[in-house]
N, CA, C and O atoms as a GROMACS GRO file, in nm:
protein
  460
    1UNK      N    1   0.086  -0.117   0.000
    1UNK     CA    2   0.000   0.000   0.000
    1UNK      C    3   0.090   0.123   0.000
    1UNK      O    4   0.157   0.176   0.089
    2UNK      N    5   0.075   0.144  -0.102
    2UNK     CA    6   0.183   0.298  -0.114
    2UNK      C    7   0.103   0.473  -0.022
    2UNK      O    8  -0.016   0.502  -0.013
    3UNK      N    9   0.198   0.536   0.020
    3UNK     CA   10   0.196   0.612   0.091
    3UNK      C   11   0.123   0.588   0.254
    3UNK      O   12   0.092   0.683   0.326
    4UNK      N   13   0.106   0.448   0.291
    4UNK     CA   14   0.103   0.431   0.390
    4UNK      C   15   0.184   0.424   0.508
    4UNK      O   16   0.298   0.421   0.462
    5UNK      N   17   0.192   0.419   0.638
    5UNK     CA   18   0.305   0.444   0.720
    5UNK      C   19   0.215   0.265   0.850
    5UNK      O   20   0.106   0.230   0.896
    6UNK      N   21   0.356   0.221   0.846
    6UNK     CA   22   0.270   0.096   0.908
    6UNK      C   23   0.348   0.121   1.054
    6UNK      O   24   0.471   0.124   1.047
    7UNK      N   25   0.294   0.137   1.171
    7UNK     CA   26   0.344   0.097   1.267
    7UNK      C   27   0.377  -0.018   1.315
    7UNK      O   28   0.321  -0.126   1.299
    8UNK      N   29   0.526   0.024   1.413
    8UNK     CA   30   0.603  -0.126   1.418
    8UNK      C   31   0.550  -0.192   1.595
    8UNK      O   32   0.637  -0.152   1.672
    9UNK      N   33   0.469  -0.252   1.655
    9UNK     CA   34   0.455  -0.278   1.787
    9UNK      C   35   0.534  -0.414   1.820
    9UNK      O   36   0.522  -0.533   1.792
   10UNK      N   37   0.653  -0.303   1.923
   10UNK     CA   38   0.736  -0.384   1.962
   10UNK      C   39   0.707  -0.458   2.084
   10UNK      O   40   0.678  -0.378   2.173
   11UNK      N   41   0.704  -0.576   2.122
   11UNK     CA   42   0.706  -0.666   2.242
   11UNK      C   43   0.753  -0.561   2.332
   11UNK      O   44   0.850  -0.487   2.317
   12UNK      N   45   0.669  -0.567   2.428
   12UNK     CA   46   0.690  -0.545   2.562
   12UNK      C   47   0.871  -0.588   2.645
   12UNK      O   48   0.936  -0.518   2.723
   13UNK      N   49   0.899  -0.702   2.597
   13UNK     CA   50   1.036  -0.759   2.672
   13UNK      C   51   1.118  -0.639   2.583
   13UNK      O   52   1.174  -0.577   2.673
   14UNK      N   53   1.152  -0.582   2.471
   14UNK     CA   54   1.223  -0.464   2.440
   14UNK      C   55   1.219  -0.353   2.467
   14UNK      O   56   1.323  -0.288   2.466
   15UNK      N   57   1.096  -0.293   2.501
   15UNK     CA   58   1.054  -0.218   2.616
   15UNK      C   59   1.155  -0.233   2.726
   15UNK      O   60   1.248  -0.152   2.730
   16UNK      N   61   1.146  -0.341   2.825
   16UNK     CA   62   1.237  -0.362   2.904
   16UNK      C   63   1.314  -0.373   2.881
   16UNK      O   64   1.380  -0.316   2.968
   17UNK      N   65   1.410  -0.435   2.779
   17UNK     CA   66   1.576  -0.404   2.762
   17UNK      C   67   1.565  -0.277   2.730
   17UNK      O   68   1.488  -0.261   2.825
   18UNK      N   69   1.569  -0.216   2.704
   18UNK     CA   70   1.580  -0.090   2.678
   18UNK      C   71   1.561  -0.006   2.847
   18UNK      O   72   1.639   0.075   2.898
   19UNK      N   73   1.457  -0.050   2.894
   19UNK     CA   74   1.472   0.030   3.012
   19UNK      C   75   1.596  -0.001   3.102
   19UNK      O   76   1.656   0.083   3.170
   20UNK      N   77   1.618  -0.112   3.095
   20UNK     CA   78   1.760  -0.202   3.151
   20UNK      C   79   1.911  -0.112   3.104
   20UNK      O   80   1.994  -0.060   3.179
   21UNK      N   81   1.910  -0.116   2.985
   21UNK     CA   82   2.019  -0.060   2.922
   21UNK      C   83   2.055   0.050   2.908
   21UNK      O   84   2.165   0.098   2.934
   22UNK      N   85   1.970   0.093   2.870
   22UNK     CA   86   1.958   0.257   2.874
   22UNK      C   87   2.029   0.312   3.018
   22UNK      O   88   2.131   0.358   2.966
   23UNK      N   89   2.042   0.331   3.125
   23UNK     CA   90   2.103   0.344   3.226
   23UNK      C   91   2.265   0.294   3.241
   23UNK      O   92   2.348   0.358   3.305
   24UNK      N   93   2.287   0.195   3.185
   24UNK     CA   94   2.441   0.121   3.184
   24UNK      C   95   2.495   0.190   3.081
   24UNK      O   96   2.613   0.226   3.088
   25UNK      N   97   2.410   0.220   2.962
   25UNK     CA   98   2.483   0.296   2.841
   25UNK      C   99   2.545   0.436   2.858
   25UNK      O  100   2.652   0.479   2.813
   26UNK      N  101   2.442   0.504   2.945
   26UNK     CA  102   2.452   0.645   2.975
   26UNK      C  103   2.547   0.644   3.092
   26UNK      O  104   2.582   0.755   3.134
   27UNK      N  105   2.598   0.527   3.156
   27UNK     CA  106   2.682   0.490   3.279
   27UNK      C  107   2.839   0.544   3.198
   27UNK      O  108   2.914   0.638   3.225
   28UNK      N  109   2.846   0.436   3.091
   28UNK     CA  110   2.979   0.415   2.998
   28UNK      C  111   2.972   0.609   2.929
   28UNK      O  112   3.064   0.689   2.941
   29UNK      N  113   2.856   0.632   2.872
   29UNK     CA  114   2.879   0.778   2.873
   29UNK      C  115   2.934   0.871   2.905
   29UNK      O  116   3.014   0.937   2.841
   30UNK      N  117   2.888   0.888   3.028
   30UNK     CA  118   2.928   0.951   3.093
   30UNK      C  119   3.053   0.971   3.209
   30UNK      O  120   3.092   1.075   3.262
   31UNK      N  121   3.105   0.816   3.228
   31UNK     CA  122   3.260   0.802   3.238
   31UNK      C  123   3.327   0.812   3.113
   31UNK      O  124   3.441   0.852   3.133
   32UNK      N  125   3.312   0.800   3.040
   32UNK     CA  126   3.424   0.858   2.886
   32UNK      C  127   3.434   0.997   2.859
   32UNK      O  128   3.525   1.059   2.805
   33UNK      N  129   3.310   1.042   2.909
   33UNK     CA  130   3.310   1.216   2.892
   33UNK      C  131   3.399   1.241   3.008
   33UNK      O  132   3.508   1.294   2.987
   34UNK      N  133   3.362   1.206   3.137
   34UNK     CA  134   3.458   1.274   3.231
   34UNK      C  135   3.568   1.203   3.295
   34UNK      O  136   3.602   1.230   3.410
   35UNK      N  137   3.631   1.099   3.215
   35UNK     CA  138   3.762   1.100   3.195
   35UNK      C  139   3.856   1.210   3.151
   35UNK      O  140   3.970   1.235   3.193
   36UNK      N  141   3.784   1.272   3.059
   36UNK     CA  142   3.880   1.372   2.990
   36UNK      C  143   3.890   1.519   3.086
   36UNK      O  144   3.948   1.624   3.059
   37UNK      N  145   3.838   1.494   3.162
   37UNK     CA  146   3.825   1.606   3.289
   37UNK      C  147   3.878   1.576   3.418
   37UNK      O  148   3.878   1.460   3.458
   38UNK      N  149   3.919   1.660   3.480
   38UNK     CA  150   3.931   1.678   3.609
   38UNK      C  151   3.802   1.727   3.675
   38UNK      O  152   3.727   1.645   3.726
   39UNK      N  153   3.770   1.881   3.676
   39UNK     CA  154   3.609   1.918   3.665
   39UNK      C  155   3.568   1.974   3.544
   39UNK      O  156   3.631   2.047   3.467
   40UNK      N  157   3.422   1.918   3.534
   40UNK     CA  158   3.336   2.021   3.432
   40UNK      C  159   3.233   2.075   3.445
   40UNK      O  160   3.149   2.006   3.503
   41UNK      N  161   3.198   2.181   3.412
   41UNK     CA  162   3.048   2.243   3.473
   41UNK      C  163   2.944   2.195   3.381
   41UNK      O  164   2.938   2.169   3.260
   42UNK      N  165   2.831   2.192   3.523
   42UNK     CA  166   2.721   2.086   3.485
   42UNK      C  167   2.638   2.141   3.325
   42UNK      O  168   2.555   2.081   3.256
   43UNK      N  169   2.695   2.259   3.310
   43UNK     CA  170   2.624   2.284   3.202
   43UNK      C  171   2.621   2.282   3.030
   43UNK      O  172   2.538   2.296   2.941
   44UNK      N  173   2.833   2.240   3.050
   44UNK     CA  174   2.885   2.229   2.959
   44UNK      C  175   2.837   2.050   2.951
   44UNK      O  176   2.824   2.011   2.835
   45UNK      N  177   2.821   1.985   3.018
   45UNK     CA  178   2.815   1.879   2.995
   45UNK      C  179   2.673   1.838   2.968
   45UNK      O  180   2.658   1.734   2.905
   46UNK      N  181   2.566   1.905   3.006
   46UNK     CA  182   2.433   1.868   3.012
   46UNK      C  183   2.433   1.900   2.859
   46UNK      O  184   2.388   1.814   2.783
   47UNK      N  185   2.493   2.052   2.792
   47UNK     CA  186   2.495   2.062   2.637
   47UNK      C  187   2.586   1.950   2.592
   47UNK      O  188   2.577   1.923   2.472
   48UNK      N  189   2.663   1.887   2.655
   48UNK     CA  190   2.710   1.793   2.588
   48UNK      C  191   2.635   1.620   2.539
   48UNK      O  192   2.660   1.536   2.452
   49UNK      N  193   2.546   1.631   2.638
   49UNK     CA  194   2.459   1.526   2.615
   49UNK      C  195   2.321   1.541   2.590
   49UNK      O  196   2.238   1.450   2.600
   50UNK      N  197   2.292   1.693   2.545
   50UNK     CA  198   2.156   1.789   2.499
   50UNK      C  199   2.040   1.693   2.616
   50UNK      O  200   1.943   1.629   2.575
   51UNK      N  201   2.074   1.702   2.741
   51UNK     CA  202   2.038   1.690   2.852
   51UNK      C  203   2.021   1.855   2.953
   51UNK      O  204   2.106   1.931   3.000
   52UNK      N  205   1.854   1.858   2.955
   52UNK     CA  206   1.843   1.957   3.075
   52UNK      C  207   1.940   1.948   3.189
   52UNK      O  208   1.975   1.833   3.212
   53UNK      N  209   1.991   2.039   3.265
   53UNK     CA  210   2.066   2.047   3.360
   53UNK      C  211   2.016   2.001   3.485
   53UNK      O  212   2.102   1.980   3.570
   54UNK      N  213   1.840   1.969   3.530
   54UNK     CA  214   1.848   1.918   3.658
   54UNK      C  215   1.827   1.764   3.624
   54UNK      O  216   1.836   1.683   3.717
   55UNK      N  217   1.796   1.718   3.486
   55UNK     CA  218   1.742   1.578   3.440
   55UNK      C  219   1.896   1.535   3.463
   55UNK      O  220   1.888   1.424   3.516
   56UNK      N  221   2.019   1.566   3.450
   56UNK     CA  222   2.142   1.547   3.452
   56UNK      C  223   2.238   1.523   3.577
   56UNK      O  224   2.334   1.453   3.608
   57UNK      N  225   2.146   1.636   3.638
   57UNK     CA  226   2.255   1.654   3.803
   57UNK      C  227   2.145   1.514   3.871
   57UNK      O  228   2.197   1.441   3.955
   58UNK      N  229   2.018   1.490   3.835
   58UNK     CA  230   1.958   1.372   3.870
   58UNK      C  231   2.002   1.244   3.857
   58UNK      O  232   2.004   1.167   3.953
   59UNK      N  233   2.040   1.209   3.733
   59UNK     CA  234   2.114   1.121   3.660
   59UNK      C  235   2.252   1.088   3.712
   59UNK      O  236   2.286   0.980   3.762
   60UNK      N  237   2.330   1.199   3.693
   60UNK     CA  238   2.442   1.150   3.836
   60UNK      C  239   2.457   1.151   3.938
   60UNK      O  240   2.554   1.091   3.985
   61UNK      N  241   2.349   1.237   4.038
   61UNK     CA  242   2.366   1.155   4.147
   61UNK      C  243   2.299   1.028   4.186
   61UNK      O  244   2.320   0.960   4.287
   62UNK      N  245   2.222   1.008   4.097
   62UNK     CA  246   2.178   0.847   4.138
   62UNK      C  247   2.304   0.790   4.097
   62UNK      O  248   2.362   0.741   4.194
   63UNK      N  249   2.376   0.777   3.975
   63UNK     CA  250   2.504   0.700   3.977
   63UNK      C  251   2.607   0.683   4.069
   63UNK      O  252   2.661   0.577   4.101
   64UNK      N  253   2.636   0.820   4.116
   64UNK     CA  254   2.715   0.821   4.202
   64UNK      C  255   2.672   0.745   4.322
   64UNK      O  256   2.748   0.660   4.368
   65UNK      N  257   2.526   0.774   4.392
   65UNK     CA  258   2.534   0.717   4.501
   65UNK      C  259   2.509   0.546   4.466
   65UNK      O  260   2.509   0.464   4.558
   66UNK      N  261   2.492   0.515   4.357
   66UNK     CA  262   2.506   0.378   4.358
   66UNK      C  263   2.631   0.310   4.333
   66UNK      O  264   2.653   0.191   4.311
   67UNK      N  265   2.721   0.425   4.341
   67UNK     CA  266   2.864   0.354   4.306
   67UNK      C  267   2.892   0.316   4.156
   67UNK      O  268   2.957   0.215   4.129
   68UNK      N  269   2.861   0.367   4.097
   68UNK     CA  270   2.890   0.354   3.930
   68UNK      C  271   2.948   0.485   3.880
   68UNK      O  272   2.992   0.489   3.765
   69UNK      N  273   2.951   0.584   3.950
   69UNK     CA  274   3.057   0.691   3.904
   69UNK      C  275   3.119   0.744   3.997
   69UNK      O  276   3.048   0.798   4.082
   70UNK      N  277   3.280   0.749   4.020
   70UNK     CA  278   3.335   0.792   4.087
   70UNK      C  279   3.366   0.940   4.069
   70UNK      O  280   3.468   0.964   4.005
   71UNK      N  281   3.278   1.067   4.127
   71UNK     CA  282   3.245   1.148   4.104
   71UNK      C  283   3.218   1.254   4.214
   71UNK      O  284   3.160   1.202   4.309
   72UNK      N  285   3.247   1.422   4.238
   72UNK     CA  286   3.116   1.468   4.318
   72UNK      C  287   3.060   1.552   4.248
   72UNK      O  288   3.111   1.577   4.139
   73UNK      N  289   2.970   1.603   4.278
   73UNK     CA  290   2.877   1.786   4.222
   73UNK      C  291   2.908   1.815   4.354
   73UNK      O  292   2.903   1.761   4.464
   74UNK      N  293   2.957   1.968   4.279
   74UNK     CA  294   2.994   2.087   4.338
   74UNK      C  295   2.878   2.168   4.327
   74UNK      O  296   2.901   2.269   4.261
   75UNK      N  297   2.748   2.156   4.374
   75UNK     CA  298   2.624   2.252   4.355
   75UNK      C  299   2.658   2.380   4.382
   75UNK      O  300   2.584   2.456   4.320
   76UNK      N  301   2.739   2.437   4.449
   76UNK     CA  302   2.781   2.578   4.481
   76UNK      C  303   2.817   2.614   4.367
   76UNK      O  304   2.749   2.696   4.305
   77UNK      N  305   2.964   2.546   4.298
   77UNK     CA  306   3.011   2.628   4.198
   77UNK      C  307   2.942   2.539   4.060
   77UNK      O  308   2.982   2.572   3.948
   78UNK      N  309   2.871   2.463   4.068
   78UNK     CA  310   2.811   2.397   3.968
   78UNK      C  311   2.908   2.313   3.882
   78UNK      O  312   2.921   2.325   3.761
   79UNK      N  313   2.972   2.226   3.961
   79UNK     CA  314   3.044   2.144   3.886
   79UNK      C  315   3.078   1.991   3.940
   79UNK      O  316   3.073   1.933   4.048
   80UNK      N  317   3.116   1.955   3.792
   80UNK     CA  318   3.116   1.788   3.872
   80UNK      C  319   3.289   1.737   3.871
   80UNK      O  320   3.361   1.710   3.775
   81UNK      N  321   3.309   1.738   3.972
   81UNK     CA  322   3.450   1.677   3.988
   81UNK      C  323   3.497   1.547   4.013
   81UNK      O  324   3.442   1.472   4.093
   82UNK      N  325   3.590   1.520   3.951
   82UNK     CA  326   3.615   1.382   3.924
   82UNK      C  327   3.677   1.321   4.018
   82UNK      O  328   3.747   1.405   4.074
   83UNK      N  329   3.691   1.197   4.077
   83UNK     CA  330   3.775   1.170   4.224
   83UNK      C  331   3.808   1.042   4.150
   83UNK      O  332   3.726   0.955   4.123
   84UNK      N  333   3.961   1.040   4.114
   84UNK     CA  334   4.025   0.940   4.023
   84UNK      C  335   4.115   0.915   4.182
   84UNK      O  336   4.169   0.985   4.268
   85UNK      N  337   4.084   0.746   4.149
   85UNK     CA  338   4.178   0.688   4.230
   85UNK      C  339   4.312   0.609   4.167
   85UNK      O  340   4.318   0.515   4.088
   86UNK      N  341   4.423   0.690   4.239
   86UNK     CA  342   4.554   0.649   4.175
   86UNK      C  343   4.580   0.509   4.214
   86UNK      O  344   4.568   0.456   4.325
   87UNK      N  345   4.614   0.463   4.108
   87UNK     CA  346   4.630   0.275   4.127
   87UNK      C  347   4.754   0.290   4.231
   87UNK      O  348   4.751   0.275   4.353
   88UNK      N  349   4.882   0.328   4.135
   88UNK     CA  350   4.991   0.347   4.212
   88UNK      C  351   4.996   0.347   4.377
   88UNK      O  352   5.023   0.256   4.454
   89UNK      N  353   4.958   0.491   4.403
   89UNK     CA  354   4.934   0.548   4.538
   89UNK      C  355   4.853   0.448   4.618
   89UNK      O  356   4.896   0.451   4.733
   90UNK      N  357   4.771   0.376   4.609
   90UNK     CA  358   4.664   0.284   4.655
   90UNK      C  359   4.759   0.160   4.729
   90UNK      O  360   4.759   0.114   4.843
   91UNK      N  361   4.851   0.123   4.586
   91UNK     CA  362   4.915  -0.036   4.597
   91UNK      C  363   5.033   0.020   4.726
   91UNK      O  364   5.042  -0.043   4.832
   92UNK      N  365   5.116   0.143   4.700
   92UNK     CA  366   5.180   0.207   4.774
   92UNK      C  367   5.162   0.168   4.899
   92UNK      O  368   5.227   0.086   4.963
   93UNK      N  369   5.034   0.256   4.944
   93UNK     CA  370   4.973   0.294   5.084
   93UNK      C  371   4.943   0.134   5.118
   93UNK      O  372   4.968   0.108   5.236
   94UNK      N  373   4.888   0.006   5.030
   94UNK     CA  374   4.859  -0.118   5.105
   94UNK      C  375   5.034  -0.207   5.156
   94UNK      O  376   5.052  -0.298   5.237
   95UNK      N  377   5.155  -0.119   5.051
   95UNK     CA  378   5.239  -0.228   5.130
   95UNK      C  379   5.297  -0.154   5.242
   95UNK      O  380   5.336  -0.204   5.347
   96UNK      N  381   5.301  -0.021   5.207
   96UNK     CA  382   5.345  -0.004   5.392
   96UNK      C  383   5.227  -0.019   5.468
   96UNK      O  384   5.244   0.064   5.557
   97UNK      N  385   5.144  -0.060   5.484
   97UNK     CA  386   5.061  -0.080   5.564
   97UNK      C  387   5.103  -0.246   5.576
   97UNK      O  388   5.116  -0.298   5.687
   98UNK      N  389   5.111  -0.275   5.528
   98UNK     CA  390   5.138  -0.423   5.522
   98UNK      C  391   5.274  -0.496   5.602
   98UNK      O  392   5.280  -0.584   5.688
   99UNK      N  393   5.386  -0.408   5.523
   99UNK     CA  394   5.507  -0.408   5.572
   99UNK      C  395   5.552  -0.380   5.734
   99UNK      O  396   5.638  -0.432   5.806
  100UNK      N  397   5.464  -0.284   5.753
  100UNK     CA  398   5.459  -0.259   5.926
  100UNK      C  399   5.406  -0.382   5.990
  100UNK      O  400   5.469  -0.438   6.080
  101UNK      N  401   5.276  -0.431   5.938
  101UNK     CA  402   5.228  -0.529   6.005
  101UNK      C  403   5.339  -0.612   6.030
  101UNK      O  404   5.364  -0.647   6.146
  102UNK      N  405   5.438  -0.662   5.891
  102UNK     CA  406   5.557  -0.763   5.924
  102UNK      C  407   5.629  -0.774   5.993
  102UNK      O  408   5.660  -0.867   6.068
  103UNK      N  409   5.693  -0.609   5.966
  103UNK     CA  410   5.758  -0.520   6.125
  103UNK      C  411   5.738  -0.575   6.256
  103UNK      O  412   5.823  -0.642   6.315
  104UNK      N  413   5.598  -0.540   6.309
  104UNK     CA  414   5.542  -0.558   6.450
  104UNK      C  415   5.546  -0.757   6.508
  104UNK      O  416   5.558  -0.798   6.624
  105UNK      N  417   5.533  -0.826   6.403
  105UNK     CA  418   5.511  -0.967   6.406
  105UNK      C  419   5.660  -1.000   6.423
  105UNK      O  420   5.691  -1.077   6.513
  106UNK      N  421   5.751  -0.951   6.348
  106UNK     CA  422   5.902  -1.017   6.333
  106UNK      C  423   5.961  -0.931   6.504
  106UNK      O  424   6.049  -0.986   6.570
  107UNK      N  425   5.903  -0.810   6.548
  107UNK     CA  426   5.983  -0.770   6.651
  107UNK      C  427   5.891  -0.822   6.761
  107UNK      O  428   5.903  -0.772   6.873
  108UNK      N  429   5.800  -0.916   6.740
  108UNK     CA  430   5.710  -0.992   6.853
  108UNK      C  431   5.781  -1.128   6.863
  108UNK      O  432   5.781  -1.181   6.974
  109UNK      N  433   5.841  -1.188   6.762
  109UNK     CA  434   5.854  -1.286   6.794
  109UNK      C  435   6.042  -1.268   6.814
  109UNK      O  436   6.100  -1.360   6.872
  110UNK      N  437   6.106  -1.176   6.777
  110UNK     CA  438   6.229  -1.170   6.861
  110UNK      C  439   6.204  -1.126   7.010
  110UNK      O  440   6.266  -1.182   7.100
  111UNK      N  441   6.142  -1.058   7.028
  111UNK     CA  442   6.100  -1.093   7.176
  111UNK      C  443   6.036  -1.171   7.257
  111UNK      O  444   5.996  -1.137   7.368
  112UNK      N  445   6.020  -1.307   7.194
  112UNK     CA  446   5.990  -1.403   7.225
  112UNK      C  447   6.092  -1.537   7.240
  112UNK      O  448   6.098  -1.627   7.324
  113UNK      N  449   6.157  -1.514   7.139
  113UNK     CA  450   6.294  -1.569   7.086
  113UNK      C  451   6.402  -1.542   7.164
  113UNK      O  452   6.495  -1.623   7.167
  114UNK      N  453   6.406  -1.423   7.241
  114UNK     CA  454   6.531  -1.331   7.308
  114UNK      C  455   6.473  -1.389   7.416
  114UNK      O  456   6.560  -1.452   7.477
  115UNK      N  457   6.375  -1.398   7.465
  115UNK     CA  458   6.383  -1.418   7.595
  115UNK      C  459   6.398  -1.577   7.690
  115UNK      O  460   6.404  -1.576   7.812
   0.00000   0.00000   0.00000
């Protein structure tokens, strides 16, 4: 039938992937955008994803507080700052922490040994 327009009715279960996905996609999003940042203001980025600015500051803080973006908003100065954890510094801080523990055990048991 020419010049007709046929609608497509999609199953309900794509409906739901989509509601599923849609959130994990915009997850990967929005860590690739603010990788390339230290901070960015919420507004440059909301034009970056032609996202209203409170549909946005909504959007990440539900991520954030679910632990899927390591992130804060700065609502004062309107920005979202990035809180990158240094691998390095991390592995660092676990062997002297570690190393002391060895410390305290090896000078427990020469004083156990000595006496």
């Amino acid at each position: 039938v020419h010049g007709c327009t046929e609608v497509m009715d999609f199953p309900s279960f794509i409906f739901y992937t989509i509601l599923v996905c849609l959130p994990s996609l915009r997850v990967l999003a929005f860590r690739q955008f603010l990788a390339s940042y230290r901070s960015v203001t919420l507004e440059r980025m909301a034009a970056a994803f032609a996202l209203p600015v409170g549909l946005l500051d909504q959007q990440l803080c539900c991520f954030i507080a679910a632990g899927r973006l390591q992130c804060k908003i700065d609502k004062v100065g309107g920005q979202v700052v990035t809180a990158r954890s240094d691998v390095k510094n991390t592995n660092y801080q676990a062997l002297l922490k570690n190393g002391d523990l060895l410390l305290n055990k090896i000078q427990k048991l020469a004083r156990v040994v000595g006496t």
